[in-house]
N, C-alpha and C positions, 0 to 999 in steps of 0.2 A: 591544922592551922593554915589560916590562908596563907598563899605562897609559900608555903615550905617543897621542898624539892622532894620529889618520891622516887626512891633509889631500888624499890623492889621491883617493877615492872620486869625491867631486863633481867634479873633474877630470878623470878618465878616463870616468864617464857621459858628462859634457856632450859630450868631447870624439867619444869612439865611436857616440853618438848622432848629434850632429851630421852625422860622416862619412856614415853610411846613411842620412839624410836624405836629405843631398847628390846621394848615388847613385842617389838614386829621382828627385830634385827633376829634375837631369839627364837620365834615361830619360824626360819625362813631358815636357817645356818645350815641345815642337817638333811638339805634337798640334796638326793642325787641323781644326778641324771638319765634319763632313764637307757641311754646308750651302754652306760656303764653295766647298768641291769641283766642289758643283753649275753655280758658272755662274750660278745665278739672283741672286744678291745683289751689292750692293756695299759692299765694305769701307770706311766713314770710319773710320781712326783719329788718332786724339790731334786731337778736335776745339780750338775754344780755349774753350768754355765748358759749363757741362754742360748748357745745352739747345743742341740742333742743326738749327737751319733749312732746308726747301728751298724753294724756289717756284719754279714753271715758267713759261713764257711760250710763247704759241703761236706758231706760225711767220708766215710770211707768207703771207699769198695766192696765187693764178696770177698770173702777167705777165698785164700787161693791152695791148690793141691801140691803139696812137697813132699819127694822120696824121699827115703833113708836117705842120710848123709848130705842131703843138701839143704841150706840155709832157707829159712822161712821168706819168701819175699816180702821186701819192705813195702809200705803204703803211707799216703801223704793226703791233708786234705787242703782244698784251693780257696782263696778268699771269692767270694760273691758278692752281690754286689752290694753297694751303703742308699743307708737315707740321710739326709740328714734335718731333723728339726730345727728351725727356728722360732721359737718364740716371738709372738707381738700382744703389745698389750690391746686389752678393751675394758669400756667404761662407759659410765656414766655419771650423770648426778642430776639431783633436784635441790632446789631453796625453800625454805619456809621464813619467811617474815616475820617479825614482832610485829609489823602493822597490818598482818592479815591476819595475825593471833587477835589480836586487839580489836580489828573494825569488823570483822567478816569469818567472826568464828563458825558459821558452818560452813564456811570454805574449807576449815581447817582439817576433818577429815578427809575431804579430797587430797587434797595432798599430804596427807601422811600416806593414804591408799597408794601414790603414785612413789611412796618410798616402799611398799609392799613391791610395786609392778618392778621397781629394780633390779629386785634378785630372779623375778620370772622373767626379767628380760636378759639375763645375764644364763639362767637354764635354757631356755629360749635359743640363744646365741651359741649355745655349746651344743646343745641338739642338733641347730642344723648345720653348722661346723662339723659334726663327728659324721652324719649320718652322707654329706656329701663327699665324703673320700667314695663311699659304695656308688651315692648317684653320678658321679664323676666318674665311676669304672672303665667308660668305653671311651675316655678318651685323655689326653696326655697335655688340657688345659683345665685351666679353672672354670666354673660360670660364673662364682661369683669373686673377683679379686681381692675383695677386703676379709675372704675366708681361704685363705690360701691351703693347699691341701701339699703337704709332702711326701714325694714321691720316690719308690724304687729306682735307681738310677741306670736302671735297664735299657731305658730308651723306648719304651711300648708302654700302653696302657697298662692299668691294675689285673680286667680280662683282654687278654691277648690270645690270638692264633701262633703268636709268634716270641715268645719266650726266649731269648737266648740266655748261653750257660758261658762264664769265665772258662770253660774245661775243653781244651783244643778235643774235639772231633763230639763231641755232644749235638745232637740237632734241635734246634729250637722245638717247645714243646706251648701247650696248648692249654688255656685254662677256660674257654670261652666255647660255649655248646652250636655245635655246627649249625649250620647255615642259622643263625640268634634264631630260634624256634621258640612257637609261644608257647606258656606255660601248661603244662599240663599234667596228668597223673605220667604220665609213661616221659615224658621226657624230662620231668624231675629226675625218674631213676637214672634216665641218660646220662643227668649231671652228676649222680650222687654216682655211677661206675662212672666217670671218668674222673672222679677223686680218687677211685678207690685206685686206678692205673694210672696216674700222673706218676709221673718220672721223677726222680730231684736234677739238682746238677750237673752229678755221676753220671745220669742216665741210669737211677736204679731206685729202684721203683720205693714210693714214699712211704708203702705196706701200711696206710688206714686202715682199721677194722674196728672201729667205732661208730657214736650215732654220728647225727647230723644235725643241720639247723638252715630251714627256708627261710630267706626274705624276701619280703613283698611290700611293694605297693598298699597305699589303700586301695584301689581299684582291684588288685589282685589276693586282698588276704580271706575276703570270704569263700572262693574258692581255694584256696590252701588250707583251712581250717575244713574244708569241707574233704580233701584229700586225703589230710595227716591225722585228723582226730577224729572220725566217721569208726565207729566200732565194727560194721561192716565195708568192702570196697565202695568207694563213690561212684555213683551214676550206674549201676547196673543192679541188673534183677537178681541176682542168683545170690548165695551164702558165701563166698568169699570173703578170706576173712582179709581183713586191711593191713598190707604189707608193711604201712609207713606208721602205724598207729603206736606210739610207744620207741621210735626209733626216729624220726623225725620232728622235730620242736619248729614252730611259726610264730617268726617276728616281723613285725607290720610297726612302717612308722610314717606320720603325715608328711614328713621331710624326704622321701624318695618318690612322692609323688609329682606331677606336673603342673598340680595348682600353687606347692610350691615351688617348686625349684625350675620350672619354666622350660625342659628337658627334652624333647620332641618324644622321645619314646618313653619317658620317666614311667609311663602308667601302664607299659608291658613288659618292663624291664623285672627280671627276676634270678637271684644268686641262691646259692647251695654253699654251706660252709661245712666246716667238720664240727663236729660240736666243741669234740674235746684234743684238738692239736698241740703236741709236742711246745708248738712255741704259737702264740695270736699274731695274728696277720699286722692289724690295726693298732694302733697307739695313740691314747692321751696324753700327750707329754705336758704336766702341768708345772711352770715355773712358780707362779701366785696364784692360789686358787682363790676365787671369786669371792668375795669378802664386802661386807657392807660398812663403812666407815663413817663418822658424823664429828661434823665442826663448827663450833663458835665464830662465825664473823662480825666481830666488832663494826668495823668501819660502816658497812651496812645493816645492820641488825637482824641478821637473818641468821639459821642454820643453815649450813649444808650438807647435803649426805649423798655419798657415792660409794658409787660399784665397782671393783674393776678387777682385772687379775690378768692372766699372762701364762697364754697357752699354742701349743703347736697340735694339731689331730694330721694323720696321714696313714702311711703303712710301709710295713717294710721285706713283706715278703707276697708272695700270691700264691706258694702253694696250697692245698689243702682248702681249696675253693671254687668256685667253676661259677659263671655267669653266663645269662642270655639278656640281649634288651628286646626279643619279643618282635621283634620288626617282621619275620619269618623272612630277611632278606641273605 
């Protein structure tokens, strides 16, 4: 009927929108990052406050030798040092209009696409969040400050020459491969024995005798794939069989390089981890994980749909690790 009023428009948007939301929200929940993948991190989630403590404590001593009749000597162990996480949120969001539903419906995949790019920008953000605690290793600021990295409360970098221990007469010890040498077959193992003889707090030795796990660079990972998984030794003629093959694991992430992360030495820079340590270095601390939400806006007639969550990445200890940035300085 002429002029009668039509009440379904905003009803059939909200409603049809909604659904392909849905459909994406769906395809997208169950990403996880591929940091976590790695093995190097540990996941806290749903801490119970938004900063997150750790503090470590060093072990104890060697048995000690007692004669008949005399009492076993006592042993104690020292607090070391804390991190501590704070949590900050991140976010986004995008609109969708009834009047771009309405005038300009092949717009209207584009942005719905651009509620897809949400949550990869949201995996995106926690990638190169996690991945720069490592490319931050050599040094005791941030690059980038709206990704804040939390740090050991030691006073020195992640890798350091200079380690100090809570424990009066302990000497500062050493996670960081001399003079930063560049990568290579023989000076990996360099890094993988000075895991194996890192010290704890005590001053008594950490006794790894597990695998391990290289990281690199992209600039450096096809040479490491070429070191660690070669069935024969790399680079030589003869039949040697490959020391690292089966024992060493290679992970490579675009986030430790220098196209991204702007680094000076990012693209020689390479760490040695223990595969399977006692306790992980690294932590996720997730208060809200990344979640996709969507809202009815009357006043405007739009949807909107956002991203966000509320997370800390840093580390809390550095043994059972060893770094070089490759500089050969």
């Amino acid at each position: 009927m002429a002029g009668s009023m039509v009440t379904g428009n905003w009803g059939d948007f909200v409603n049809g929108v909604s659904a392909k939301v849905n459909e994406i929200i769906d395809e997208t929940e169950d990403l996880t990052p591929s940091f976590v993948e790695s093995g190097l991190f540990d996941v806290v989630s749903n801490p119970d406050a938004q900063i997150y403590r750790t503090e470590g404590v060093t072990g104890l001593s060697y048995l000690q030798q007692f004669d008949e009749g005399d009492q076993i000597k006592e042993d104690r162990t020292y607090q070391s040092y804390k991190t501590e996480y704070s949590m900050k949120q991140y976010g986004s969001k995008v609109a969708i209009s009834q009047m771009l539903a309405k005038t300009r419906p092949a717009d209207l995949e584009a942005k719905l696409n651009e509620v897809r790019q949400l949550m990869i920008a949201s995996q995106r953000s926690l990638k190169k969040h996690a991945w720069q605690v490592i490319a931050n290793g050599f040094s005791t600021t941030d690059t980038f400050g709206d990704l804040p990295i939390s740090r050991l409360s030691d006073a020195v970098s992640m890798f350091s020459t200079a380690h100090p221990s809570q424990v009066t007469g302990v000497a500062n010890r050493s996670n960081r491969v001399a003079s930063n040498a560049v990568y290579s077959e023989s000076n990996q193992y360099t890094a993988i024995k000075q895991i194996r003889e890192q010290l704890n707090d005590r001053g008594v030795e950490i006794g790894y005798e597990e695998d391990f796990c290289v990281v690199l660079p992209p600039a450096l990972e096809k040479l490491g794939v070429e070191i660690n998984k070669s069935m024969k030794r790399q680079g030589t003629a003869n039949n040697d069989l490959n020391y690292y093959e089966g024992i060493v694991d290679v992970v490579s992430s675009t986030y430790l390089g220098n196209a991204s992360n702007g680094i000076a030495n990012a693209d020689t820079s390479w760490f040695v981890f223990a595969k399977n340590p006692p306790h992980k270095m690294m932590k996720y601390v997730s208060l809200i994980d990344p979640k996709i939400e969507q809202t009815v806006d009357f006043d405007t007639k739009s949807i909107r749909v956002s991203v966000d969550g509320a997370w800390a990445m840093g580390y809390s200890n550095w043994e059972f690790s060893c770094g070089s940035d490759g500089s050969a300085a």
